[in-house]
PATOR-723766 format. One line per field, with one value per residue (C-alpha): residue in three letters; x, y, z. Coordinates in steps of 0.02 Angstrom, whole numbers. Each point is the difference from the previous one (the first is absolute). Example, Ala and Ser with C-alpha at 12.3 -4.5 7.8 and 13.67 -1.06 7.14 Angstrom:
# residues 2
r: [ALA / SER]
px: [615 / 69]
py: [-225 / 172]
pz: [390 / -33]
# end
This chain:
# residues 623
r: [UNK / UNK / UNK / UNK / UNK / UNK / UNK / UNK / UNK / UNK / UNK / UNK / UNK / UNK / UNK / UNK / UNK / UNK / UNK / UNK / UNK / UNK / UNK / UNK / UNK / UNK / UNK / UNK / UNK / UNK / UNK / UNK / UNK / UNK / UNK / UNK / UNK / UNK / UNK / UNK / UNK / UNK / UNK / UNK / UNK / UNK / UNK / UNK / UNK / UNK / UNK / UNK / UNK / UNK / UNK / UNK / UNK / UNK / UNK / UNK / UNK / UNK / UNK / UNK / UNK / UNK / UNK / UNK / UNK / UNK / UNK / UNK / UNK / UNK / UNK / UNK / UNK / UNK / UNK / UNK / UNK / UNK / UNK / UNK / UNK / UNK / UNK / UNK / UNK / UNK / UNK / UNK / UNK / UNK / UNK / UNK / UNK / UNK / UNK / UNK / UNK / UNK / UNK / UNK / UNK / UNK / UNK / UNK / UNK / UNK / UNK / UNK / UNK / UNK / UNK / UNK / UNK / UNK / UNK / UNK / UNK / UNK / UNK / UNK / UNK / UNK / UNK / UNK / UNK / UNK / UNK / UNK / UNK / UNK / UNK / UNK / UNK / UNK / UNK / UNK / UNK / UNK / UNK / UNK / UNK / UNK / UNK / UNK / UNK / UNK / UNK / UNK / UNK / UNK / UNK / UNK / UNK / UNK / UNK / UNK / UNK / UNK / UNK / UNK / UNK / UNK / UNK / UNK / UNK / UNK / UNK / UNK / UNK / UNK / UNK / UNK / UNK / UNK / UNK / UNK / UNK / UNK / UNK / UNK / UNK / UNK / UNK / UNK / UNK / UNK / UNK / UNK / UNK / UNK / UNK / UNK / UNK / UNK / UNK / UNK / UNK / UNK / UNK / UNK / UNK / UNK / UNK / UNK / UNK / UNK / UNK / UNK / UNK / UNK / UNK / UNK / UNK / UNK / UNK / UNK / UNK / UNK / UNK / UNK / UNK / UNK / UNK / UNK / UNK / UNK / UNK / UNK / UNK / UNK / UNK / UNK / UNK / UNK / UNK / UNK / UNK / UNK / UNK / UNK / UNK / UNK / UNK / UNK / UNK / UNK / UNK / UNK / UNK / UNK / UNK / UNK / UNK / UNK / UNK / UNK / UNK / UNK / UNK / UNK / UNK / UNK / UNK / UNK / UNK / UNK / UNK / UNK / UNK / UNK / UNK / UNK / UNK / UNK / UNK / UNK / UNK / UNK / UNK / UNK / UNK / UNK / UNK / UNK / UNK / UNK / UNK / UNK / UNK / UNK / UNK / UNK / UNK / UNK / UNK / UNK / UNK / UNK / UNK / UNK / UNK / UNK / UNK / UNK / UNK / UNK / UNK / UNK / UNK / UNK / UNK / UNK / UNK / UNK / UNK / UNK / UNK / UNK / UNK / UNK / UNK / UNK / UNK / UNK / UNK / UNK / UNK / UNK / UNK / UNK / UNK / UNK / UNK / UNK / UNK / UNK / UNK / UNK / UNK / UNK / UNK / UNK / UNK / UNK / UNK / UNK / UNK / UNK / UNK / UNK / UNK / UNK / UNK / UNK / UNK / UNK / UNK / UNK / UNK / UNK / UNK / UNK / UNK / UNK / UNK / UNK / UNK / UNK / UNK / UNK / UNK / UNK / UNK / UNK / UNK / UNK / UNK / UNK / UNK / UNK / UNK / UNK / UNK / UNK / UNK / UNK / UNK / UNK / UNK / UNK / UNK / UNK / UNK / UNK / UNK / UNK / UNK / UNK / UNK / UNK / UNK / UNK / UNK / UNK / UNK / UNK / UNK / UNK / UNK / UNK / UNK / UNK / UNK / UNK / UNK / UNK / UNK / UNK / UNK / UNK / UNK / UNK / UNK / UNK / UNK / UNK / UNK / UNK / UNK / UNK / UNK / UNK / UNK / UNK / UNK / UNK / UNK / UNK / UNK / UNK / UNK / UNK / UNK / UNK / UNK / UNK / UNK / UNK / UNK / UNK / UNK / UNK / UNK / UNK / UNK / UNK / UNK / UNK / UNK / UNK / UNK / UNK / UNK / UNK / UNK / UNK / UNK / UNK / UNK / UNK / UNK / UNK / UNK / UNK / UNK / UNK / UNK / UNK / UNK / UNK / UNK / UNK / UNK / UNK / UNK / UNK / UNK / UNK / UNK / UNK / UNK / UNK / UNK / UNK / UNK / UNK / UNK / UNK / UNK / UNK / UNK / UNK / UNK / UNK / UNK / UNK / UNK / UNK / UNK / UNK / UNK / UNK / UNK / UNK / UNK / UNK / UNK / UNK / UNK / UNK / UNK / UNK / UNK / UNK / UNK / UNK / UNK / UNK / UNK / UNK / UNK / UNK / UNK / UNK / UNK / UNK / UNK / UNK / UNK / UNK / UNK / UNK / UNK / UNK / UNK / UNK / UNK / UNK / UNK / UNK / UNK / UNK / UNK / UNK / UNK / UNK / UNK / UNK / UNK / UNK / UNK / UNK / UNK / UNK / UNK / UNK / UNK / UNK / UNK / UNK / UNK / UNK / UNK / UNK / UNK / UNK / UNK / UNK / UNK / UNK / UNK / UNK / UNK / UNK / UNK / UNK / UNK / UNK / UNK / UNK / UNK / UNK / UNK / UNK / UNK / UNK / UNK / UNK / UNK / UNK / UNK / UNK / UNK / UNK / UNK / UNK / UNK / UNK / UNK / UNK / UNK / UNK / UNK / UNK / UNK / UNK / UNK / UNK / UNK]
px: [0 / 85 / -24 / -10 / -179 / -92 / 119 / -61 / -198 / -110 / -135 / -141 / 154 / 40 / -170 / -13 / 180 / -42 / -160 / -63 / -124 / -147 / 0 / 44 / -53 / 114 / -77 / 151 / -15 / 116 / 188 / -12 / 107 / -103 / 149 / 111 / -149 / -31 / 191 / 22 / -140 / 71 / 175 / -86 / -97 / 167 / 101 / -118 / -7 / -186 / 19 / 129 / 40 / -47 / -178 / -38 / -76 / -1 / -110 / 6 / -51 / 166 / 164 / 107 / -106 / 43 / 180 / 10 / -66 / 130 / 137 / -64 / -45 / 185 / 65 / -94 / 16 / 152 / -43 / -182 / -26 / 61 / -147 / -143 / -113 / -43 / -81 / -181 / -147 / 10 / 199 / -103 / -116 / 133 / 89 / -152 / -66 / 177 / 3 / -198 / -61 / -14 / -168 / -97 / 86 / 139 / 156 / 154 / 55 / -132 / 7 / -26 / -96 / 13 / -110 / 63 / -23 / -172 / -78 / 71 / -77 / -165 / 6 / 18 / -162 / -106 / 54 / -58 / -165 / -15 / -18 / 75 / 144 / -53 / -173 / 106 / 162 / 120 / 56 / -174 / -30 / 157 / -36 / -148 / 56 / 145 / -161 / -68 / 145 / 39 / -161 / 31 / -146 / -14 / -107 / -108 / -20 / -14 / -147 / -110 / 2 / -120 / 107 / -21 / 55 / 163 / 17 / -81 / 117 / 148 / -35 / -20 / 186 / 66 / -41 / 64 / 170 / 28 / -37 / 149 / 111 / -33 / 56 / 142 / 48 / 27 / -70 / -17 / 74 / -201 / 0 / 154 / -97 / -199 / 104 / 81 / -153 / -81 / 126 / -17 / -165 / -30 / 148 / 0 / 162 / 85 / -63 / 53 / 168 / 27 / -87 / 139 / 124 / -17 / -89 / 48 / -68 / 41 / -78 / 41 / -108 / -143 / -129 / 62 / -57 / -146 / -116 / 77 / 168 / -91 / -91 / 181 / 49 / -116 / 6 / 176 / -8 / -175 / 85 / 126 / -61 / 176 / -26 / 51 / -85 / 63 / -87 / -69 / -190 / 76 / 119 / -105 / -12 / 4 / -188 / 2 / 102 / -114 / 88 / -128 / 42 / -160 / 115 / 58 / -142 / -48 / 162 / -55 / -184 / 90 / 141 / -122 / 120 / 140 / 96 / 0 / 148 / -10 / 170 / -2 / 150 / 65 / 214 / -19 / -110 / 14 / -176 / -57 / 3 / -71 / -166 / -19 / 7 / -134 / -121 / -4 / -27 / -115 / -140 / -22 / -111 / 12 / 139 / 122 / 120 / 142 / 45 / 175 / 139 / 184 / 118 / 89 / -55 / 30 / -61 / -7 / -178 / -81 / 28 / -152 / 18 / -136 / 60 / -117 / 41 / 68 / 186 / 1 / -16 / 135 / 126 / -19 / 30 / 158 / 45 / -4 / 74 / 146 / -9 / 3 / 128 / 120 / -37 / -37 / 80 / -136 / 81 / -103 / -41 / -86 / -152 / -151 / -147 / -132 / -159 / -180 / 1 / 162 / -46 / 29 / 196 / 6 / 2 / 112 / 124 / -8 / 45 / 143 / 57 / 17 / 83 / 114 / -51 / 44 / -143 / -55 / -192 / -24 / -95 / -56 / 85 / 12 / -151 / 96 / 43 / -166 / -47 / -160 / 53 / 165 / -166 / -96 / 158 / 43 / -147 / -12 / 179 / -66 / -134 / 130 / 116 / -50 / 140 / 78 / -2 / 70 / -156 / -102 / 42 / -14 / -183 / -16 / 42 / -89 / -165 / -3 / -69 / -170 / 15 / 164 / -110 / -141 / 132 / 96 / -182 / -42 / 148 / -1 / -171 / 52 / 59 / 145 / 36 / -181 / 12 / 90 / 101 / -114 / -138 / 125 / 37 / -183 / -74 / 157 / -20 / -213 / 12 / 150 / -102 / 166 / -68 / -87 / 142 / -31 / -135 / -48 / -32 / 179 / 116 / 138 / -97 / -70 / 171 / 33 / -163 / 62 / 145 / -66 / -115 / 146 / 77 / -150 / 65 / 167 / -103 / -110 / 166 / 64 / -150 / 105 / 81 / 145 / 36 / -83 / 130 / 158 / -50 / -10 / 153 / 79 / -69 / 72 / 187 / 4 / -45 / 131 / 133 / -89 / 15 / 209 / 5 / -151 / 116 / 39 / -159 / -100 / 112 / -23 / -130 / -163 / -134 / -169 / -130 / -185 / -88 / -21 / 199 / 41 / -73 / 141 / 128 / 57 / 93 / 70 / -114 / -166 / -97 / -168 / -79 / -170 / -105 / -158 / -176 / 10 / 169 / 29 / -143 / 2 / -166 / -41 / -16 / -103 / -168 / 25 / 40 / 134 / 79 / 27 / 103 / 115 / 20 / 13 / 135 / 95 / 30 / 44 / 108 / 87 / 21 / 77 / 144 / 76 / 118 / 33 / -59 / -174 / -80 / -178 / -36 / -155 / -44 / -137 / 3 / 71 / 5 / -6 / -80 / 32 / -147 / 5 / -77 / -24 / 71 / -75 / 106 / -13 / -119 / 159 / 81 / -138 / 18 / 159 / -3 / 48 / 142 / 100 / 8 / 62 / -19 / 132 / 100 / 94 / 173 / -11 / -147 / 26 / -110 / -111 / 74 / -40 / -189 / -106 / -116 / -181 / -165 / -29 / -131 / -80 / -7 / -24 / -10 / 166 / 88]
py: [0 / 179 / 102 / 141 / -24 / -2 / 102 / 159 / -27 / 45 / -134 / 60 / 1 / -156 / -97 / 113 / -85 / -175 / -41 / -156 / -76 / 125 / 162 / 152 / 160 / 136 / 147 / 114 / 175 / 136 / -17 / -174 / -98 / -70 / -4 / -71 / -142 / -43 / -36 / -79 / -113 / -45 / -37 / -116 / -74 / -48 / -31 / -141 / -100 / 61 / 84 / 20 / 185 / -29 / -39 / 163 / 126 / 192 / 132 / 183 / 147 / 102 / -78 / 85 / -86 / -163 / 29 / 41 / -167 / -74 / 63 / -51 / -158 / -14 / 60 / -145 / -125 / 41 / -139 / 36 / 168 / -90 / -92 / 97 / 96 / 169 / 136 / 88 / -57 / 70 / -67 / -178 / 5 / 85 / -170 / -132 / 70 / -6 / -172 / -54 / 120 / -81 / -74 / 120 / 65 / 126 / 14 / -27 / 156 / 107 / 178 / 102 / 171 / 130 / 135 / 114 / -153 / -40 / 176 / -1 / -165 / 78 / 149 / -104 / -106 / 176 / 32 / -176 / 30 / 177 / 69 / 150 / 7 / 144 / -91 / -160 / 59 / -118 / 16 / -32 / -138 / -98 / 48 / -97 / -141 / -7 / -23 / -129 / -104 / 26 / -100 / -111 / 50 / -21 / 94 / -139 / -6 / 194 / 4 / -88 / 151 / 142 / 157 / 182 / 40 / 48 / -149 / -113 / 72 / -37 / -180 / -5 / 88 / -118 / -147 / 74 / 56 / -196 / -41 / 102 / -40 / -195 / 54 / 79 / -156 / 160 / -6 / 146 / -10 / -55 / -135 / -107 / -38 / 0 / -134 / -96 / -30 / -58 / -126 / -64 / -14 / -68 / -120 / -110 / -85 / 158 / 34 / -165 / 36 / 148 / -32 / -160 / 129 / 111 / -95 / 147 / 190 / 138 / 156 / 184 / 152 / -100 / 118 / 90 / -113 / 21 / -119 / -72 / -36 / -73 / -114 / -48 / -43 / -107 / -106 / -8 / -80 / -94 / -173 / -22 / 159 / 34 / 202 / 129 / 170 / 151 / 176 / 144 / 58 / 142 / 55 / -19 / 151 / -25 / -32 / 119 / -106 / -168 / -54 / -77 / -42 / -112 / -116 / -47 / -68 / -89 / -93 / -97 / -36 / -66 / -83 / -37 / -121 / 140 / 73 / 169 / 85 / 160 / 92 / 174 / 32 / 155 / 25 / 165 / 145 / 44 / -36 / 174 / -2 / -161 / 37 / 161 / -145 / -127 / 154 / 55 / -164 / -76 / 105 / -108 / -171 / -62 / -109 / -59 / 97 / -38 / 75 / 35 / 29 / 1 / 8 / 147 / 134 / 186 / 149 / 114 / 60 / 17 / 189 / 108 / 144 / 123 / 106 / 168 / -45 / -124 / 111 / 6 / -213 / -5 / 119 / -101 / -143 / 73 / 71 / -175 / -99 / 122 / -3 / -206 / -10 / 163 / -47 / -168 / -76 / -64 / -56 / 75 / -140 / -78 / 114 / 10 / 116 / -91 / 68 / -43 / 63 / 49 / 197 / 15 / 0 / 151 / 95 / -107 / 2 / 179 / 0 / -116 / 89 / 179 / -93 / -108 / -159 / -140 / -116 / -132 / -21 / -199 / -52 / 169 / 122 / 171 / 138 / 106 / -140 / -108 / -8 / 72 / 155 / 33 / -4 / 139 / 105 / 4 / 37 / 158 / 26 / 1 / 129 / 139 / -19 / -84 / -15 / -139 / -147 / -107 / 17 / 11 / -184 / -64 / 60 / -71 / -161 / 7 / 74 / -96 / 100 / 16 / 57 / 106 / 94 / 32 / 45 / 139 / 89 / 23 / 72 / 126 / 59 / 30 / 169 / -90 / 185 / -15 / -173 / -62 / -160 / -106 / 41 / -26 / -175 / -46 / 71 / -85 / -159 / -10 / 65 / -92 / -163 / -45 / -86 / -128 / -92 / -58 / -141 / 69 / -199 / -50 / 22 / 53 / 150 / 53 / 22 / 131 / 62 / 26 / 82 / 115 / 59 / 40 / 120 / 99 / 23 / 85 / 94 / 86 / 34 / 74 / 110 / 67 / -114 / 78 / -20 / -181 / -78 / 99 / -99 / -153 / 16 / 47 / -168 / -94 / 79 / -55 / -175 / 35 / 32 / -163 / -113 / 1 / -78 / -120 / -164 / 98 / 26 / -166 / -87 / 153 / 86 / 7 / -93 / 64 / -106 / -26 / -129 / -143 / 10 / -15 / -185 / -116 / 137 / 54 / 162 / 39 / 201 / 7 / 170 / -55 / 176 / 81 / -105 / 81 / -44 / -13 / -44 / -134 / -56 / 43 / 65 / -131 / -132 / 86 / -56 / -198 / -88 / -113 / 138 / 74 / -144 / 6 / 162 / -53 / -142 / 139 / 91 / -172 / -32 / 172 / 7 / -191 / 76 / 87 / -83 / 131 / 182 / 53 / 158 / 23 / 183 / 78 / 183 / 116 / 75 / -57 / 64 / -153 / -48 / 208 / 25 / 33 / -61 / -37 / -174 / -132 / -121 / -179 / -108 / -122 / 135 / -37 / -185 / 19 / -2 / 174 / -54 / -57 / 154 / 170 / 176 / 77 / 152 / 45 / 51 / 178 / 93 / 19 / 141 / -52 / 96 / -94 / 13 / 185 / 20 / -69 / -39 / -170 / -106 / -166 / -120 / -166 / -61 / 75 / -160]
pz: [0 / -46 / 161 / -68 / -79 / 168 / 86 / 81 / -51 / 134 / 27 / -125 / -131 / 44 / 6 / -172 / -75 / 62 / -29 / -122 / -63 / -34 / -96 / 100 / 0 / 109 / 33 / 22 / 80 / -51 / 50 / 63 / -92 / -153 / -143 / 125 / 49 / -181 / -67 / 167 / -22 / -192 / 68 / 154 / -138 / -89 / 151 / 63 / -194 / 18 / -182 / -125 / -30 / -178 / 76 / 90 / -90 / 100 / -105 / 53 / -72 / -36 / -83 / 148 / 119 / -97 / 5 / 192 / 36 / -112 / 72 / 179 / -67 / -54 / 179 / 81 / -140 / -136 / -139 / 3 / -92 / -164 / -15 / 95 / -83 / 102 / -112 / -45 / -43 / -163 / -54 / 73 / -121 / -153 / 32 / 20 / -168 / -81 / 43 / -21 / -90 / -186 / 93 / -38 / -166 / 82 / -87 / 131 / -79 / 56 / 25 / 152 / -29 / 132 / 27 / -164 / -114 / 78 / -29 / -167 / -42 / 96 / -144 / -154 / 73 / 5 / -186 / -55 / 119 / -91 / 189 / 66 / 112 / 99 / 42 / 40 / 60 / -13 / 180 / 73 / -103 / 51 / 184 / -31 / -81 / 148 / 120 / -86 / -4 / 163 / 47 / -133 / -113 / -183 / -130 / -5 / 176 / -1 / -108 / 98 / 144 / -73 / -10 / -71 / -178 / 32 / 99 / -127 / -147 / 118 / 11 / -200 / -6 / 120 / -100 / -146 / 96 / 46 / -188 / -35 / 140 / -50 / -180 / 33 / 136 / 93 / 210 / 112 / 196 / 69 / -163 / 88 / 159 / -121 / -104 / 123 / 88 / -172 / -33 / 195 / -22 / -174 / -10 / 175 / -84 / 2 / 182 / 84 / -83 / 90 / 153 / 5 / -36 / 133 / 162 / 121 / -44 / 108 / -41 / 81 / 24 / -14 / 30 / -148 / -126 / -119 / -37 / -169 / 132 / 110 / -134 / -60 / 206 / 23 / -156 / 28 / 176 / -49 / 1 / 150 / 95 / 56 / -2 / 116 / -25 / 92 / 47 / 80 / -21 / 82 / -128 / -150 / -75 / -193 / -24 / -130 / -113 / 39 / 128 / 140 / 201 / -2 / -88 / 187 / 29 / -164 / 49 / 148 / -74 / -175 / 131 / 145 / 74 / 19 / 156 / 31 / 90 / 73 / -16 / 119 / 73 / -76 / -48 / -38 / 82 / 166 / 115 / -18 / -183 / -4 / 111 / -84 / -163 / 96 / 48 / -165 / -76 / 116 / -65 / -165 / 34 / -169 / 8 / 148 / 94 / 95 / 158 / -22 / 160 / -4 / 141 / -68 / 152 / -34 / 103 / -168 / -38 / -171 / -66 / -51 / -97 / -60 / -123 / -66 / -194 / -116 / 9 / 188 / 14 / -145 / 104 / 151 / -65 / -78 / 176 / 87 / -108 / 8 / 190 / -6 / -147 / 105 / 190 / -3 / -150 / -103 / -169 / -119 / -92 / 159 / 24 / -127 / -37 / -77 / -51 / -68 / -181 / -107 / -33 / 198 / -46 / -94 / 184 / 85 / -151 / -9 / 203 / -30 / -142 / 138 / 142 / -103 / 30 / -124 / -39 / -118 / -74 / 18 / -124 / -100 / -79 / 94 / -36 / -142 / -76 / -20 / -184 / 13 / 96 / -134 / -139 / 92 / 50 / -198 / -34 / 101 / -56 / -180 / 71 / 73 / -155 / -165 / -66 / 103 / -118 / 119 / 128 / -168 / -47 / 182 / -37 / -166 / 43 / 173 / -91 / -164 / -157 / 28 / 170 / -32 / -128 / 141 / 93 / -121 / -21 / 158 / 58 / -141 / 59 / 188 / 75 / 95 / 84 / 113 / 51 / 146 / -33 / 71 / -113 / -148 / 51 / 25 / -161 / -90 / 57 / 2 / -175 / -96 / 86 / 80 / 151 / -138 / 14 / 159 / 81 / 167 / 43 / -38 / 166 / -104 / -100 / 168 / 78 / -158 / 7 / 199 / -44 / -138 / 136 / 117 / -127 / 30 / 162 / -69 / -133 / 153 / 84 / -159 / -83 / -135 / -127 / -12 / 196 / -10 / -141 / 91 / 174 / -95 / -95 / 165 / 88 / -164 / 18 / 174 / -61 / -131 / 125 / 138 / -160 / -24 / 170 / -57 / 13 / 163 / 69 / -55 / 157 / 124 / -25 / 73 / -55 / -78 / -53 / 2 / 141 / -130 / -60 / 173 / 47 / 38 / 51 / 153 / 75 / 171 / -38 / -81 / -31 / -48 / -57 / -76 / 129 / -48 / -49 / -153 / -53 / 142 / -10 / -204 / -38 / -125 / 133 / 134 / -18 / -70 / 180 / -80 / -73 / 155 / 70 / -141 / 42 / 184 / -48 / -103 / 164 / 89 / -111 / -4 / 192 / 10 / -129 / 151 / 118 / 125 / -48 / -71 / -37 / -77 / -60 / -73 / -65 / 83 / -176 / -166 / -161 / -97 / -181 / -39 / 161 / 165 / 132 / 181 / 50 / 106 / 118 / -88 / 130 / 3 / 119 / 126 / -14 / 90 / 181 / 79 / 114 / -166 / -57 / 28 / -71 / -109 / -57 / -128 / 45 / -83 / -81 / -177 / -84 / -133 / -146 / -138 / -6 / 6 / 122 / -54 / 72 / 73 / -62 / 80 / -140 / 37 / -211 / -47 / -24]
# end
């Protein structure tokens, strides 16, 4: 027996590594250990001639989360990463249709279409069906399809659900998409997992083969999987039942791209004979942060949650900051972080500021960009440099002066002809000199039908839509244009200067990201700011009660990023979305039990120069 694959695993993680027989379900609460209990429970599985390496199969959702588990696989067990198979659901299924695929007519040499390809395809379909791609954008039609494959429904099966005429047409393009897709032996990224589960279920030969293949499947993030994944799961372990599913109800917070929690429970009605093991002993908070965590979380009642503890005792209380405006919260934030990084020697690269929507950056950013502080966007691109704003700021550019061709073809290519034409006659029929340069931007992009483009239902467009919003914030700052492009092009030198030390800064700066970038991470500092009805909560989700509890496990899962330190900040007032208005503290701030928390200041008070005075409005439908 190698020691070192049930050394220093407390007893849950032990009971978790050992156990035989049944299929097990581990319901693993933030920080407690779950990577560590799945490779561990692979290498006992080897170690004790239970499975051959080559027999284990562990599917996870990123490839870096596939490689991790290698390489401690390969700690525990050298010789076995050569022939274990660790990767995502979708490289599983890439390979399984390489292999099987000529079953149901797929060339081995298929091609994979990503999202350009797809709409592409998606517009030659509307030429051949004579419709009209601004009716059916091509966008909203693949978000669609997306959905439907996610639960693993066909045209055919489509068609027999009554739906609206946009709907209806949909279903007719859909078909005619796959007609296309099948003649070009082309799939798209939902088609590997739609196909794999066809040949599973239409060619049993196939499906024993596998199944015989790979007797032990270990799946991570569990309650992150959609319903076509969890279709695939369960075929998969159908015959010897040897599978090992591992989550948090808690931490599911990607319903918006079809992933669904209640696949927890499907597991132990589909697998009635499983074990369930509880893993709650936390590694990594401190046990203020992590009952400010439980008393947020243990408002939702639609799904299990663990009560998690730790023995890592600390007499440092939460932080809570109310800041008048959206400048004030960025500024302290900037102050403290300088105070941990200068006084108490905080690397950088160790604290976080995550957030519930992207556009929130552009204040922070703007901070950090004043005090100095070198920081890295994780998994975005900073404000200025979001495609969608560059497209608005040329065209405003090509507003003030006309003859800069550069800013002219941004448009041109951003616009298209038709709209590029809309766009040139408007703008000669405006008295530029009377309108502030908010008004400019609005009446340019309403009336060169820019915001077409985008599908308010995909999560993607409504992060630009977000963000195109936000500059309406720096155009009310900035009423004339003039003033309004020289800030920006300001704001874009400093990132000028911030990127030569980019290689620099990517290993020490501090982080920024939103709340859904930041699940699996951790950091010894987390800011979590804009705690406000409306943004934490997000608007969108505060009347559907399901909703809410994503929005509730958002906030879980932001807190349980933060090992020792945590502030939560909200504005009395914020000019956000170009309005501004009086701000609400989120209801998750009350969750939290009083004595966990403490009042806070910032270190100096910074004047508010960058925004005029203006009257205050209460407007709860801004976002």
């Amino acid at each position: 027996m190698n020691s070192d694959i049930l050394s220093g695993l407390n007893p849950a993680q032990l009971k978790a590594v050992t156990h035989q027989g049944t299929p097990l379900l581990v319901l693993a609460g933030a920080g407690s250990g779950k990577t560590r209990v799945l490779t561990h429970r692979a290498a006992y599985f080897v170690d004790q001639k239970l499975a051959t390496s080559d027999q284990i199969l562990l599917l996870t959702f990123t490839n870096k989360a596939a490689q991790e588990m290698k390489d401690r696989m390969g700690k525990l067990l050298p010789t076995t990463t050569m022939t274990l198979w660790a990767g995502t659901f979708h490289s599983f299924a890439c390979r399984l249709l390489r292999l099987h695929g000529s079953h149901i007519h797929l060339d081995p040499n298929f091609t994979i279409y990503d999202t350009d390809d797809q709409e592409n395809l998606l517009r030659t379909v509307l030429t051949d069906m004579n419709l009209s791609s601004q009716e059916f954008k091509p966008s909203s039609v693949l978000y669609f399809i997306e959905a439907a494959k996610n639960s693993y429904l066909s045209p055919d099966a489509l068609e027999t659900q009554m739906g609206a005429f946009w709907e209806s047409m949909a279903i007719k393009i859909y078909r005619q998409y796959q007609k296309k897709m099948a003649e070009y032996q082309a799939l798209d990224f939902n088609d590997l997992l739609v196909k794999s589960i066809d040949l599973l279920n239409n060619f049993p030969q196939v499906l024993d083969q596998v199944q015989d293949k790979y007797r032990f499947i270990l799946v991570d993030e569990y309650q992150d999987t959609n319903q076509i994944q969890y279709l695939l799961t369960k075929l998969l372990a159908g015959k010897y039942r040897q599978i090992t599913a591992v989550g948090d109800a808690s931490q599911s917070i990607y319903g918006w791209r079809g992933a669904d929690y209640r696949n927890l429970n499907s597991f132990t009605q589909d697998f009635p004979e499983a074990t369930v093991i509880n893993l709650e002993q936390n590694y990594r908070s401190t046990q203020t942060i992590l009952e400010a965590a439980n008393a947020i979380i243990s408002q939702n009642h639609s799904h299990p949650v663990l009560k998690l503890f730790t023995e890592k005792k600390s007499a440092v209380k939460i932080k809570l900051f109310e800041a008048d405006s959206e400048v004030s919260e960025a500024d302290y934030i900037s102050q403290k972080i300088q105070d941990l990084h200068q006084n108490y020697h905080f690397e950088y690269k160790d604290i976080a500021v995550l957030y519930r929507m992207n556009a929130q950056s552009r204040a922070i950013e703007e901070s950090f960009l004043r005090y100095n502080i070198p920081y890295v966007l994780i998994g975005g691109l900073r404000f200025y440099e979001r495609a969608e704003i560059k497209d608005l700021i040329a065209m405003l550019r090509v507003a003030a002066n006309p003859g800069d061709l550069l800013s002219v073809g941004r448009v041109q290519k951003a616009l298209g002809k038709t709209r590029y034409r809309l766009f040139n006659e408007h703008l000669e029929n405006l008295n530029l000199k009377k309108m502030t340069s908010l008004k400019i931007m609005e009446t340019l992009v309403v009336n060169s039908h820019y915001l077409d483009k985008f599908n308010p239902q995909d999560e993607d467009d409504l992060r630009r839509l977000e963000n195109i919003k936000e500059l309406k914030s720096v155009a009310t700052t900035y009423p004339e244009l003039t003033g309004f492009l020289e800030n920006i092009a300001l704001v874009q030198q400093e990132y000028s200067l911030q990127e030569k030390n980019k290689k620099k800064e990517s290993k020490t700066g501090v982080r920024l990201m939103t709340l859904h970038s930041s699940k699996g991470l951790e950091f010894e500092a987390v800011f979590l700011v804009g705690l406000e009805e409306g943004i934490l909560p997000h608007a969108r989700s505060m009347i559907e009660e399901n909703e809410l509890e994503e929005e509730r496990r958002l906030c879980y899962v932001g807190i349980t990023r933060a090992k020792e330190i945590l502030h939560l900040t909200y504005a009395s007032h914020r000019l956000f979305f170009g309005r501004s208005s009086l701000g609400q503290a989120s209801r998750f701030i009350f969750d939290i039990p009083q004595d966990l928390i403490e009042a806070d200041s910032p270190l100096e008070i910074t004047k508010n120069y960058r925004r005029p005075n203006s009257d205050l409005i209460y407007d709860p439908d801004i976002y």
